[in-house]
BALUM-99009 format. One record per residue: residue in three letters; x negated, y, z negated of N, C-alpha, C in turn. Coordinates in steps of 0.02 Angstrom, whole numbers, plus 32768, in hexadecimal, padded with zeros to 4 digits. Layout:
ALAXYZXYZXYZ ...
This chain:
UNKFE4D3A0BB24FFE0D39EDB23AFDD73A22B237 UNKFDAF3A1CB202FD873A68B1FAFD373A45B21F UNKFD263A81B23EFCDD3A6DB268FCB43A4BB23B UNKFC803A21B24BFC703A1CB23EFC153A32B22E UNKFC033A2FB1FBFBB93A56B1E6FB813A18B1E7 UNKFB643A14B214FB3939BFB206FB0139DDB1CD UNKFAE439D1B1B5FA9F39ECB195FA6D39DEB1B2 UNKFA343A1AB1BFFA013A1EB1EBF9CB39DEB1FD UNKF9B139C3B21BF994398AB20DF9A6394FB20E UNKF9E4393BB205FA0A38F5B21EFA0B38FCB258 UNKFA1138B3B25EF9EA3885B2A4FA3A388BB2B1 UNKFA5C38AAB2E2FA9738BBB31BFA8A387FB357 UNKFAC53861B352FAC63828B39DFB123845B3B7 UNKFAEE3845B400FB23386DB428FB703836B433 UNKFB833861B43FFBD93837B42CFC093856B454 UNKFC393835B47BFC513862B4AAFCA73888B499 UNKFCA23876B44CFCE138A2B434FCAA38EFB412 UNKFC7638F1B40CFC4D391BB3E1FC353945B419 UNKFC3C398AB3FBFC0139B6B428FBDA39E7B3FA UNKFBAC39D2B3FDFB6939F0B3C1FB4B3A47B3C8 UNKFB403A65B3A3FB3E3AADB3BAFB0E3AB2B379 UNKFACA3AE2B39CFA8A3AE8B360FA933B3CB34F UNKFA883B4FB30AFA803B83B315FA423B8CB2D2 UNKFA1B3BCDB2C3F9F03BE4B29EF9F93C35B28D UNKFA013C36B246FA123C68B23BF9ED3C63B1DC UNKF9E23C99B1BCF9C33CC1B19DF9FF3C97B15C UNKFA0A3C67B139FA3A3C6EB0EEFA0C3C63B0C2 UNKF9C73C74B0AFF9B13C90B064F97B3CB9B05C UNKF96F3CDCB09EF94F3D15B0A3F96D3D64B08E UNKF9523D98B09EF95E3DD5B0AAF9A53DDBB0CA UNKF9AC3DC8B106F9D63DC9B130FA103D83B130 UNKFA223D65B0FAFA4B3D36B0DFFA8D3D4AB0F5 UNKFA8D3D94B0D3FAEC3D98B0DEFB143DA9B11C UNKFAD53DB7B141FAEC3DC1B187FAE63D62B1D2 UNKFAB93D53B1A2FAA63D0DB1BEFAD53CEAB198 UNKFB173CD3B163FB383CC4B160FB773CBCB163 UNKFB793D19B17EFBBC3D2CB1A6FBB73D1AB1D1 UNKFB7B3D0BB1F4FB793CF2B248FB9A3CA6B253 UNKFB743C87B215FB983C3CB218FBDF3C46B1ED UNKFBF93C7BB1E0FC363C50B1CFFC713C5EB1FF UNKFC673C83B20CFC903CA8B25CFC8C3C84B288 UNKFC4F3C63B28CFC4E3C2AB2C4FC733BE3B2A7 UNKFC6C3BDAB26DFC983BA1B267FCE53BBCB256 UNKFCFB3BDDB246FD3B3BF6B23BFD4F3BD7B27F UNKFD2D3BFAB2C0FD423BECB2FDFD573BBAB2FE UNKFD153B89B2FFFD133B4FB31DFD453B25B2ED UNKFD513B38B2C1FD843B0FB273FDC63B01B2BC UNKFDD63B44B2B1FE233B57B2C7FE253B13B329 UNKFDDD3B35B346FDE83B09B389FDDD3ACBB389 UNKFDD33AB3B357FDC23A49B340FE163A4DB322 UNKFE2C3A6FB303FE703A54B2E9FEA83A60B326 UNKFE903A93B35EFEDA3A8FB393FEB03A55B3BB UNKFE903A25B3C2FE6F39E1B3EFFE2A39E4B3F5 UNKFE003A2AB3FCFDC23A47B408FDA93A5BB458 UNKFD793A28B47AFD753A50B4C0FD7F39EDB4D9 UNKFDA939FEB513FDAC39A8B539FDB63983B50A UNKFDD23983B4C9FDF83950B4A6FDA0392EB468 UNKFD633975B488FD343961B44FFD393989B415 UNKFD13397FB3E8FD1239A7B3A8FCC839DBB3BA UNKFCD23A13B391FC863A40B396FC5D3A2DB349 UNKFC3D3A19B34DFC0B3A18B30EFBB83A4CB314 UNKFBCA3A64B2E0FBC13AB4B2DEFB733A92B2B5 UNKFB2C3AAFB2B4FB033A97B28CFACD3ACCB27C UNKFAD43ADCB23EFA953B15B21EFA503B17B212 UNKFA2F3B2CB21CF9F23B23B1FEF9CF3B85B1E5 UNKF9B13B68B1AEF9A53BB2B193F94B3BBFB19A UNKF9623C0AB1CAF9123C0FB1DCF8EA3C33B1A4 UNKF9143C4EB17DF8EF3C8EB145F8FF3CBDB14D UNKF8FE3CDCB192F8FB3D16B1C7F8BA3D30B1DD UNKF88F3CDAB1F1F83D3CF0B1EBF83A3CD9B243 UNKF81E3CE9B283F81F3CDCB2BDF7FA3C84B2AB UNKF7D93C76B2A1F7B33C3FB28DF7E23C04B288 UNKF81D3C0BB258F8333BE7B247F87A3BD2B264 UNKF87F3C0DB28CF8B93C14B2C4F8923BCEB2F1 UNKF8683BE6B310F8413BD1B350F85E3B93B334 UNKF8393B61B2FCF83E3B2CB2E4F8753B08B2F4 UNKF8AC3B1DB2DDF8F43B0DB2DFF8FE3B1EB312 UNKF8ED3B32B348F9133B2DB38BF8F03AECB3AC UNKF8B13AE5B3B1F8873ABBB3BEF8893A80B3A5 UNKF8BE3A6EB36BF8E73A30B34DF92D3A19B37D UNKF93C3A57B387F97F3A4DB3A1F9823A3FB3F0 UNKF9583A57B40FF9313A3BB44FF92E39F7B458 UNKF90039F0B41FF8EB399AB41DF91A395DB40F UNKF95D397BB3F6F991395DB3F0F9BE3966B43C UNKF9C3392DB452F9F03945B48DFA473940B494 UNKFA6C3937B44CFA953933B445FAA7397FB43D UNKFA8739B1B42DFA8A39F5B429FAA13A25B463 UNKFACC3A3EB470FAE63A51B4BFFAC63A92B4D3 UNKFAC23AAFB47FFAB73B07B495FAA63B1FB445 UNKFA973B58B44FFA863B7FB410FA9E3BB8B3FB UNKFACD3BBFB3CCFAEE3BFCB3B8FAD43C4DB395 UNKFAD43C7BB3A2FAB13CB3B38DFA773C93B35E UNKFA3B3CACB387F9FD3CB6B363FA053CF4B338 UNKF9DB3D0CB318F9F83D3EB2D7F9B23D63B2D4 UNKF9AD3D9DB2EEF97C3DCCB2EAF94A3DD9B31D UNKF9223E10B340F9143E0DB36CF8CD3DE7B37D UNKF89A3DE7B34AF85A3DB1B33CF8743D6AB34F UNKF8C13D74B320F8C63D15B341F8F23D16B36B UNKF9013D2BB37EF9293D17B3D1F8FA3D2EB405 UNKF8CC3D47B402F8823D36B442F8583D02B42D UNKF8443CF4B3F9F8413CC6B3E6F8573C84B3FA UNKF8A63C7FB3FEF8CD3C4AB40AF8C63C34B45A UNKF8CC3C82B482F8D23C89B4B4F88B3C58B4DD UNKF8593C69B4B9F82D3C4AB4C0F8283C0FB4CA UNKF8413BF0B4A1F8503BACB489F8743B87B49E UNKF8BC3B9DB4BAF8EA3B7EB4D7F8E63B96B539 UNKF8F93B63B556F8FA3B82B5A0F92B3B49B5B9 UNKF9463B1BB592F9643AE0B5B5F9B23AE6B5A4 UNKF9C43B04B562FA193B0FB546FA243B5DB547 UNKFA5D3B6BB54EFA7B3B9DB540FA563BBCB4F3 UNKFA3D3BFEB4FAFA653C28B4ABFA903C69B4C5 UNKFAA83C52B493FAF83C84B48EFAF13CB2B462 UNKFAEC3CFAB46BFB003D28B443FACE3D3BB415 UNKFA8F3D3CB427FA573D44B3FCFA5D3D92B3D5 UNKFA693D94B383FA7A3DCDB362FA423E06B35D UNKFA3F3E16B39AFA243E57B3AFFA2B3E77B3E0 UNKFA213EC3B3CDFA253EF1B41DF9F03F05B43C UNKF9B13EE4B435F9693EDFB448F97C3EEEB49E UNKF9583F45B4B7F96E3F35B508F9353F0FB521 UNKF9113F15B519F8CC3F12B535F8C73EB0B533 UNKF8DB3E9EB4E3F8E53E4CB4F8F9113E37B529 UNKF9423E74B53FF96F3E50B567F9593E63B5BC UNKF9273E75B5B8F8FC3E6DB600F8C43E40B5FE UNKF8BA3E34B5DFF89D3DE5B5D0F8B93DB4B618 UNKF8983D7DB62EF8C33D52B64FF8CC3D11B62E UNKF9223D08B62EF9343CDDB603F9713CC8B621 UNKF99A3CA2B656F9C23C95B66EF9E43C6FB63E UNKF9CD3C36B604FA033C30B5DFFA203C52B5A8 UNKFA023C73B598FA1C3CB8B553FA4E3CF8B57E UNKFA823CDEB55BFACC3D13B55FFAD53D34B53A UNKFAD03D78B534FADF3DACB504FB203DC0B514 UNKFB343DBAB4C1FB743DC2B4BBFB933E0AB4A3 UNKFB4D3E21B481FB593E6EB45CFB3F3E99B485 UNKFB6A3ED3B46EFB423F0FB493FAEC3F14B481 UNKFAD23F2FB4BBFA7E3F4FB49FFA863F82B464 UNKFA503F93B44FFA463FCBB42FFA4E400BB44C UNKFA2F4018B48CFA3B4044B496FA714065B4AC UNKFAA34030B4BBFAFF4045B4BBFB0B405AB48E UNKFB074042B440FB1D4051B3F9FAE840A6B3FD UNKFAA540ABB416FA9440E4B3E9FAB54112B416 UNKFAB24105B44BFAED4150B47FFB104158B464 UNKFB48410CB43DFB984127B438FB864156B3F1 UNKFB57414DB3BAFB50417EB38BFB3C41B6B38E UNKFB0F41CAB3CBFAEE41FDB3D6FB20421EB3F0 UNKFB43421AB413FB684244B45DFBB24255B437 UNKFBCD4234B3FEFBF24229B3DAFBD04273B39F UNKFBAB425FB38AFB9042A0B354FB8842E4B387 UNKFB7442ECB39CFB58431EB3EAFBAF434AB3EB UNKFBDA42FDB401FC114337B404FC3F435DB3AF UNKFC1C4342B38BFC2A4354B349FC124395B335 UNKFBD343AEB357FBB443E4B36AFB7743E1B337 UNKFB54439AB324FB17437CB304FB014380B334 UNKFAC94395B30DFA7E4398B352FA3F438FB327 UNKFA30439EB2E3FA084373B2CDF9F74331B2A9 UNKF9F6430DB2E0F9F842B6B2BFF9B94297B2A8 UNKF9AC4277B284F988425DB26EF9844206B27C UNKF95141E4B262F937419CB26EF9264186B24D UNKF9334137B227F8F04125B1F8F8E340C6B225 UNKF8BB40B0B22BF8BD4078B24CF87D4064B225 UNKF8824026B23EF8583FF0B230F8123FE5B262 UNKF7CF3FDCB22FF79A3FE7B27BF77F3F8EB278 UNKF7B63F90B2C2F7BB3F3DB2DBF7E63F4EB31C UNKF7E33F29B33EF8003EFAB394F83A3F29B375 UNKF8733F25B347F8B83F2BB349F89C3F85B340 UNKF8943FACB309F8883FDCB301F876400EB33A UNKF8363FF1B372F82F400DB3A6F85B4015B3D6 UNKF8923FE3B3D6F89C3FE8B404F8F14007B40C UNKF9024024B3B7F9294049B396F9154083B3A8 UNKF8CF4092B3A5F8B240F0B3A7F8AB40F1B3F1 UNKF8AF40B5B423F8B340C7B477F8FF40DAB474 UNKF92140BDB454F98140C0B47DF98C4116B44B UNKF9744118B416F9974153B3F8F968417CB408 UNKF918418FB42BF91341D2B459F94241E1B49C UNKF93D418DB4AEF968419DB4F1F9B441AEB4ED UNKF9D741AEB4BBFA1341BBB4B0FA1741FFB4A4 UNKF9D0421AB473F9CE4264B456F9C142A1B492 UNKF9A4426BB4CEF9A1429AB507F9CF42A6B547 UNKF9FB427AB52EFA44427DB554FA6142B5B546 UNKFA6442C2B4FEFA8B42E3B4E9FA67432EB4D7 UNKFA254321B503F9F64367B4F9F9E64381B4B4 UNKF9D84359B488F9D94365B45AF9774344B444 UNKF961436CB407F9154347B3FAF92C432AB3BA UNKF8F042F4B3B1F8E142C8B373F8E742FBB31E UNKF90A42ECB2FDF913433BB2BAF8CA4313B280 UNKF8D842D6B28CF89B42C0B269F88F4279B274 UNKF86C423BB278F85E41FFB262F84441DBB233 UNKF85B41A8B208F8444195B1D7F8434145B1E5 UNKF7FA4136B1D0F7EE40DEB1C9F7D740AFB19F UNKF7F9407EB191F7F24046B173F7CC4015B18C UNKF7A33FFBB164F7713FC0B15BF7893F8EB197 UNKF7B73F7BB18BF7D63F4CB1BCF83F3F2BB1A3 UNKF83E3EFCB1DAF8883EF5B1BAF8BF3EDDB187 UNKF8833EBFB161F8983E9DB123F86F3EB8B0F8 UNKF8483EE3B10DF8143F1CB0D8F8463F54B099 UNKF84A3F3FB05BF8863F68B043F8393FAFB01F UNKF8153FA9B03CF7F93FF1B030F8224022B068 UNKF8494041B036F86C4079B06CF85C40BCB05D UNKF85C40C2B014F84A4111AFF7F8404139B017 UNKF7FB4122B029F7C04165B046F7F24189B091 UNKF80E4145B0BBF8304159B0F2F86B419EB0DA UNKF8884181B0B6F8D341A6B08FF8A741E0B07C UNKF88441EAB071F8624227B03EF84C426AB080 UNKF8254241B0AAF8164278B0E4F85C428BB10D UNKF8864257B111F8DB4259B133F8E942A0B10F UNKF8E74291B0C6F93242B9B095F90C430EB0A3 UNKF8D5430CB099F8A34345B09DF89F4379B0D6 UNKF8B84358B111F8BA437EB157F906437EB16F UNKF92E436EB131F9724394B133F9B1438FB17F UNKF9A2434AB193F9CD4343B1EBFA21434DB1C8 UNKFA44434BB1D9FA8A435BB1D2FAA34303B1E3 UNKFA7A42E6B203FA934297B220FA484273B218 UNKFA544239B1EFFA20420BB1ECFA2B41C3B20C UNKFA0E4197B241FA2D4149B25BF9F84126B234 UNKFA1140F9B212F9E940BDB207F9DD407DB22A UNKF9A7407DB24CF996403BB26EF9684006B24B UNKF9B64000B21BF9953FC1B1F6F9D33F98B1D8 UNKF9C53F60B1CAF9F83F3EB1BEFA083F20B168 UNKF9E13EE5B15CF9EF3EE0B0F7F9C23F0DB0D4 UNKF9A83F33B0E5F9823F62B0CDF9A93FADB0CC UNKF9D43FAFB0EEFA013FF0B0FEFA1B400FB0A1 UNKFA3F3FDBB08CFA4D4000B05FFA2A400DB01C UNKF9E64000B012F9B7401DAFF4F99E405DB00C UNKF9A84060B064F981409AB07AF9C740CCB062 UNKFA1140C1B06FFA2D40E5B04BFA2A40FEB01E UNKFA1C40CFAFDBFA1040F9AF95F9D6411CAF90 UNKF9B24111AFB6F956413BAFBDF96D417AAFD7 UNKF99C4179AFFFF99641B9B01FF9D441EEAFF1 UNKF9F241E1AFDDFA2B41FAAFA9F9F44221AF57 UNKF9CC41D6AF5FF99841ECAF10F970423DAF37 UNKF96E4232AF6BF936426FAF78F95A429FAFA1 UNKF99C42A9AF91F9B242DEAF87F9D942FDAFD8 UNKF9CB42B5AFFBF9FA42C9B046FA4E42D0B047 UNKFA5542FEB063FABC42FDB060FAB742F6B0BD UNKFA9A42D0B0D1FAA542C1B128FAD5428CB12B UNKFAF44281B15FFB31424DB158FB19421CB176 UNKFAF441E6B164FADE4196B176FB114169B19C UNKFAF34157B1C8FB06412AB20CFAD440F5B20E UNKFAEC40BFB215FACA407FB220FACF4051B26F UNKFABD403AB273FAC14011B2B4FAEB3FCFB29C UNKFB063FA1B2D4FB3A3F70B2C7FB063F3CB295 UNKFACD3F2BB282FAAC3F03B259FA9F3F18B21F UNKFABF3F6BB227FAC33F7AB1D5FB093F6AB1C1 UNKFB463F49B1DCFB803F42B1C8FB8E3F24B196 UNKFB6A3EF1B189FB5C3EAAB14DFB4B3EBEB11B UNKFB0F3EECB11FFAF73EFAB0DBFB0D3F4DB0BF UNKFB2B3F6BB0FDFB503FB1B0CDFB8E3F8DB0B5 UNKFBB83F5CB0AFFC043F48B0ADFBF83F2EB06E UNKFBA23F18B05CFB943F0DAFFFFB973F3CAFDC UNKFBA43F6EAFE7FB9C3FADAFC6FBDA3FD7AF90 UNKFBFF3FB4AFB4FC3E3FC1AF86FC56400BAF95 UNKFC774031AF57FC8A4069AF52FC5B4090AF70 UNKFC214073AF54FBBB40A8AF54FBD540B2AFA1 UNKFBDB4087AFE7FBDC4096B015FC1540BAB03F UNKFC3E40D3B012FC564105B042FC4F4150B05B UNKFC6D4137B09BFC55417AB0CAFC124161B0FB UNKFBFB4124B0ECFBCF4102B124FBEB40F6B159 UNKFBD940F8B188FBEE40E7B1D8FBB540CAB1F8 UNKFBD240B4B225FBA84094B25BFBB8405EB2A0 UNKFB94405AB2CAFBBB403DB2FDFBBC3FF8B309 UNKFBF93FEBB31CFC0A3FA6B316FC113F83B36E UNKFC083F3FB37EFBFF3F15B3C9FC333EFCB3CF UNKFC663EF2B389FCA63EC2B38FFCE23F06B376 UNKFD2F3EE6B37BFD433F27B371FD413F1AB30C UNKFD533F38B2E6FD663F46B292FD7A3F1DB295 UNKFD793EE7B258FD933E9FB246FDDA3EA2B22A UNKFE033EECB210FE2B3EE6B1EBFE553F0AB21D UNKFE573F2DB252FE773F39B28FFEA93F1EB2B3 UNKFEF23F04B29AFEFF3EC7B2BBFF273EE3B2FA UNKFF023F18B323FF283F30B36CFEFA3EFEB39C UNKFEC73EE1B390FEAB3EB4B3BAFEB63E7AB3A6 UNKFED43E4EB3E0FEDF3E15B3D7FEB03DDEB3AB UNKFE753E00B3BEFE333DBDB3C5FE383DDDB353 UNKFE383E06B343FE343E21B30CFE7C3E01B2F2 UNKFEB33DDEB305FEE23DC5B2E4FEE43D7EB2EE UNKFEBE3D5FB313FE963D19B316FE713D12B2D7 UNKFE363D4DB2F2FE193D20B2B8FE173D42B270 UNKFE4E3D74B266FE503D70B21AFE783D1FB202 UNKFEA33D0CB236FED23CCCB227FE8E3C8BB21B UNKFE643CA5B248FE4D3C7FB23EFE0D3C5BB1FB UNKFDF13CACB1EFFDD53CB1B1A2FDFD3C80B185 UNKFE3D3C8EB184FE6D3C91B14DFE6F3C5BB14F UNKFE773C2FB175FE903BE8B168FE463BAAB150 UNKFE0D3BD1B144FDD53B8EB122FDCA3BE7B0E7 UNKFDFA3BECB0EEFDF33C17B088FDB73C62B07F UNKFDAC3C74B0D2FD853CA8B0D1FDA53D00B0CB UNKFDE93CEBB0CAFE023D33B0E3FDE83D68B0BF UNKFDD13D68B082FDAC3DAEB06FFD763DB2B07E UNKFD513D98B099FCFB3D99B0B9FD0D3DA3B10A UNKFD3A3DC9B11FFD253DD9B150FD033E12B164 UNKFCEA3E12B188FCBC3E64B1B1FCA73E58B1E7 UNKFC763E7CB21AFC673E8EB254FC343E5FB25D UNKFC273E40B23DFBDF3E1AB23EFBF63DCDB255 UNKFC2A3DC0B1F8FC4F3D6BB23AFC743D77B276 UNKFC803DB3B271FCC63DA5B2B4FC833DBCB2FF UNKFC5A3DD8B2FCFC2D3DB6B327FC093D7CB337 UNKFC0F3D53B306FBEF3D07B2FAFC243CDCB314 UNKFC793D05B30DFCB33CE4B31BFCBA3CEAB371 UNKFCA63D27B37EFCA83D3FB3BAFC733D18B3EF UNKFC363D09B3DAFBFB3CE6B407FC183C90B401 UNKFC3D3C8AB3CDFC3F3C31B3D3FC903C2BB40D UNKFCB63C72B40EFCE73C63B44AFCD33C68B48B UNKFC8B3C8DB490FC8A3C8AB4E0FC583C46B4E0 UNKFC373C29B4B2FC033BF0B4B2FC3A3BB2B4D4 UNKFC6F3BB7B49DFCA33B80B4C8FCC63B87B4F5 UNKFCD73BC5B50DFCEA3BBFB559FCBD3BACB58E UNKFC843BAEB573FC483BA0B5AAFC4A3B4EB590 UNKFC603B38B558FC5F3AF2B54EFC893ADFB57B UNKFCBE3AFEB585FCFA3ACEB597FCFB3ADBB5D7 UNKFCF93B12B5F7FCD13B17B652FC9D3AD5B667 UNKFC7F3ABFB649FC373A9DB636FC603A4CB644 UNKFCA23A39B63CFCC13A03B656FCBE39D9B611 UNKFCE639A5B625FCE7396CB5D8FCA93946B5D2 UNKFC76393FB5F6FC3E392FB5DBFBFE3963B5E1 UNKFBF7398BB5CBFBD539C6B5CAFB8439ABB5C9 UNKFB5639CDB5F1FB1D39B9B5E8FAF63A10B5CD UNKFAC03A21B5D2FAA53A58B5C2FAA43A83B5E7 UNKFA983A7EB621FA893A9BB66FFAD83AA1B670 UNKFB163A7DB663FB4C3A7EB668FB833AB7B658 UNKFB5E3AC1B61CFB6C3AEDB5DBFB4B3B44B5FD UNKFB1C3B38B611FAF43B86B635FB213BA9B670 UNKFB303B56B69CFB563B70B6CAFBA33B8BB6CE UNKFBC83B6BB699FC043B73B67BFBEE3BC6B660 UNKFBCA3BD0B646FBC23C1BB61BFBD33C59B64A UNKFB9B3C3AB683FB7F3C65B6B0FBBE3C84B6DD UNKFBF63C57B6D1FC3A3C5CB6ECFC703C98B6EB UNKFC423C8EB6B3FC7D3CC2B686FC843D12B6A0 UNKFCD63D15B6C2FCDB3D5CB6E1FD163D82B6B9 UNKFD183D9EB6B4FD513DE0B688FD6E3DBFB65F UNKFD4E3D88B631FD623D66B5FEFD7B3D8CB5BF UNKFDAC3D7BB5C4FDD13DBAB582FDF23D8EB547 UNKFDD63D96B50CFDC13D7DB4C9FE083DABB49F UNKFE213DCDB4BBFE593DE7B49AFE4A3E2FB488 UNKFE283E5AB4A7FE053EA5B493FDD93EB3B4B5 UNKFD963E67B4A9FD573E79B4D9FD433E4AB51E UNKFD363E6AB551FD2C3E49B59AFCF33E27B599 UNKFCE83DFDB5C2FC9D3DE4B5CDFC7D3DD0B612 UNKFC4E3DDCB62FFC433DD7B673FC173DBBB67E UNKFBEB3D69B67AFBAF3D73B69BFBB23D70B6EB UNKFB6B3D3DB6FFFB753D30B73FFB2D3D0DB74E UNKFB253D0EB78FFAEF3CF3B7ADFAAC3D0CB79A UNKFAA73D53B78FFA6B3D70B764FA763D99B727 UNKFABA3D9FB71DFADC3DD9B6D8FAD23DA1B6A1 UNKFABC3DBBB66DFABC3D95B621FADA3DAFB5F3 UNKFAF33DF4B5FBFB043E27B5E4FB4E3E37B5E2 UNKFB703E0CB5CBFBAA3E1AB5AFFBDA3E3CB5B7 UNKFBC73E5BB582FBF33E86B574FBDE3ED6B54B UNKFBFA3F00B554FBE03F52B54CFC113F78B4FF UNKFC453F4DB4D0FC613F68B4A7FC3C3F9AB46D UNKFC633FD8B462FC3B3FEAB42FFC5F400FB411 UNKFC774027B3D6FC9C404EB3ABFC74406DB370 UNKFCA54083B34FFC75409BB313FCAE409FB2CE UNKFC93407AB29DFCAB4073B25EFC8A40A6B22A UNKFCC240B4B1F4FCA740CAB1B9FCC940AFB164 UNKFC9E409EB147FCB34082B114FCE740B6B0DD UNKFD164094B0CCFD3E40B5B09DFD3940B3B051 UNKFD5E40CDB015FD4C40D2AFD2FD54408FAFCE UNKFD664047AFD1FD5C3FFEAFBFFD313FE2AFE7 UNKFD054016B01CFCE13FD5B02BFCFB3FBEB080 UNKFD493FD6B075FD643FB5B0BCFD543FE0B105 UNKFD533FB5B141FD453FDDB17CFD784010B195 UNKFD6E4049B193FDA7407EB1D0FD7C4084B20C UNKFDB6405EB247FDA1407DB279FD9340C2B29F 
C-alpha cells in the first residue's frame, strides 16, 4: 500500500490505524528540487513500511505543504500542523531561515532532520529537534583537511550574506585554521536564493585559489558557470545542499565534488543504499535517485523508529521520548545516538564527485 500524501489543509481526524506526519519543504521555489527530493525519499520509505503492515499494525500518512523556501511561510505551516493534533511530528524542515523559524514555532512535536548544518542553530535550545545530518562544520573539515593533504593550500569561498552563509565562513575559517592554512580569497552573494552571483565569481576567478567551496545551494550551479565565464580553472567543491542542484547539470558538471551526510545513492556496499534504491524502485523513482532523497529517506527511518518506540498509541511527548532513545541505531551504514541532552545524531561525512553522465563516484 503506497503512503499516503493527504493535501495540506484538510481537516485530518485522528484514527487509530493512521499515524499523521507534517512536513514543509520548498516544491515551487528556488529550492524545489531539493525540497522534492526530500519528500520523495520520505515517501519511498514510508510506501515500502505501510506495505510490510507499517508501525503497530498503523499506516504512516505522510503530508506536504509548500513553503516557497521563504521562513514566513515555513513558520505558517508548522503553526497549521500544531493546531492539528492528529499530527505526531514534523519531517525535515528545509533550510536554515526555516528550520529556526520552525524551531520557533514548534516546542510540543518532534522535528526530525531539519535540512541543514547550521552549528550555531544547533545550540539553540530545542529538546524536540533531532538532527539527523552532519553540521557544516564536519563537511567543511572533511574538504579542507582532505585538500590540505592533496597539498592545496589556496582555497577559496563564495557564500551567501545570510544566517546560512555566515555561518559557512565561521566552519570554513575554522577548518582553514586546522589545517594552518589562511583564507586565498572570499566571495559574496546577495543572499540564498539571490542568483546575482557574477560579481562574487569575478573577484573568486581573479585571485586565482587552486580550490574554490561553494556555500550555496540552487544557486551553485550558476555560480559554476560564472566562475568558468571568468576564466577560473580551480576545482569547485560544494557542500551536501549543493548535491541537488550540481546533479542538474549533466555532462556541464563533471569533475564537481562535494560533500555528502548520507553514503552515494548508487553504492550498493551499504545496506541502507540497497534498501532504498529497492525502494525508489518500487513507486517508479529509480532514476531520480541522489543524496538529497536518500536523506529525506534516511530522516523518515529514524522518525519511525522513534514512532514505533513511541508504543501503539503514540502521543507527541511519546514520539520525543521514543527518539530520544535512540542508541547505536544502525540504519545499515549510518549509526545514530541521541539521549537525554544529545540531539545530534549522527557525524557521517564523505565526499562525492560527479562523473561524465552526471552520476556520483564515490
Amino acid at each position: 500500500m503506497a503512503a499516503a500524501i493527504a493535501p495540506f489543509g484538510q481537516i485530518a481526524r485522528a484514527q487509530s490505524n493512521v499515524l499523521r506526519i507534517g512536513s514543509s519543504v520548498d516544491t515551487s521555489g528556488v529550492e524545489k528540487i531539493n525540497g522534492l527530493a526530500l519528500h520523495q525519499g520520505a515517501l519511498a520509505y514510508f510506501t515500502a513500511l505501510n506495505r510490510a503492515g507499517g508501525i503497530h499494525g498503523a499506516q504512516v500518512e505522510l503530508q506536504v505543504a509548500d513553503d516557497k523556501f521563504t521562513p514566513e511561510q515555513a513558520k505558517a505551516n508548522a503553526l497549521k500542523y500544531v493546531a492539528d493534533s492528529s499530527v505526531l511530528a514534523i519531517l525535515h524542515p528545509q533550510g536554515t531561515r526555516q528550520s529556526a523559524a520552525m524551531m520557533d514555532a514548534v516546542t510540543t512535536m518532534a522535528l526530525v532532520g531539519p535540512n541543514t548544518g547550521n552549528v550555531s542553530l544547533r545550540k539553540k535550545p530545542s529538546p524536540n529537534t533531532f538532527w539527523v545530518r552532519a553540521n557544516f562544520d564536519q563537511e567543511m573539515d572533511r574538504l579542507i583537511s582532505q585538500a590540505a593533504v592533496l597539498g592545496i593550500n589556496r582555497i577559496g569561498l563564495i557564500h551567501s550574506n545570510d544566517p546560512l552563509g555566515q555561518a559557512l565562513l565561521a566552519g570554513y575559517k575554522l577548518a582553514l585554521g586546522k589545517a594552518k592554512l589562511e583564507p586565498a580569497v572570499i566571495g559574496v552573494t546577495p543572499s540564498t536564493n539571490s542568483m546575482e552571483v557574477e560579481g562574487a565569481a569575478q573577484q573568486v576567478a581573479a585571485a586565482k585559489p587552486q580550490m574554490v567551496i561553494l556555500g550555496l545551494a540552487g544557486t551553485a550551479p550558476a555560480t559554476v558557470r560564472a566562475l568558468r565565464k571568468a576564466g577560473s580553472a580551480a576545482s569547485i567543491y560544494g557542500l551536501s545542499i549543493a548535491s541537488g542542484s550540481f546533479a542538474t547539470m549533466g555532462p556541464e558538471g563533471r569533475g564537481l565534488a562535494f560533500s555528502v551526510i548520507v553514503p552515494t545513492p548508487n553504492s550498493p556496499r551499504h545496506a541502507l543504499v540497497r534498501r532504498y534504491q529497492t525502494d525508489m524502485a518500487a513507486v517508479g523513482k529509480s532514476q531520480e535517485t541522489s543524496t538529497t532523497s536518500l536523506e529525506g529517506y534516511v530522516n523518515a527511518m529514524v522518525l519511525a523508529e522513534g514512532l514505533r518506540r513511541a508504543g501503539p498509541a503514540p502521543s507527541r511527548a511519546a514520539v520525543i521520548n521514543g527518539l530520544a532513545g535512540l542508541d547505536n541505531y544502525d540504519v545499515g551504514g549510518m549509526q545514530f545516538t541521541f539521549g537525554r541532552t544529545n540531539r545530534e545524531g549522527c557525524s557521517f561525512v564523505d565526499i562525492a564527485t560527479l562523473g561524465a553522465r552526471g552520476q556520483l563516484i564515490a
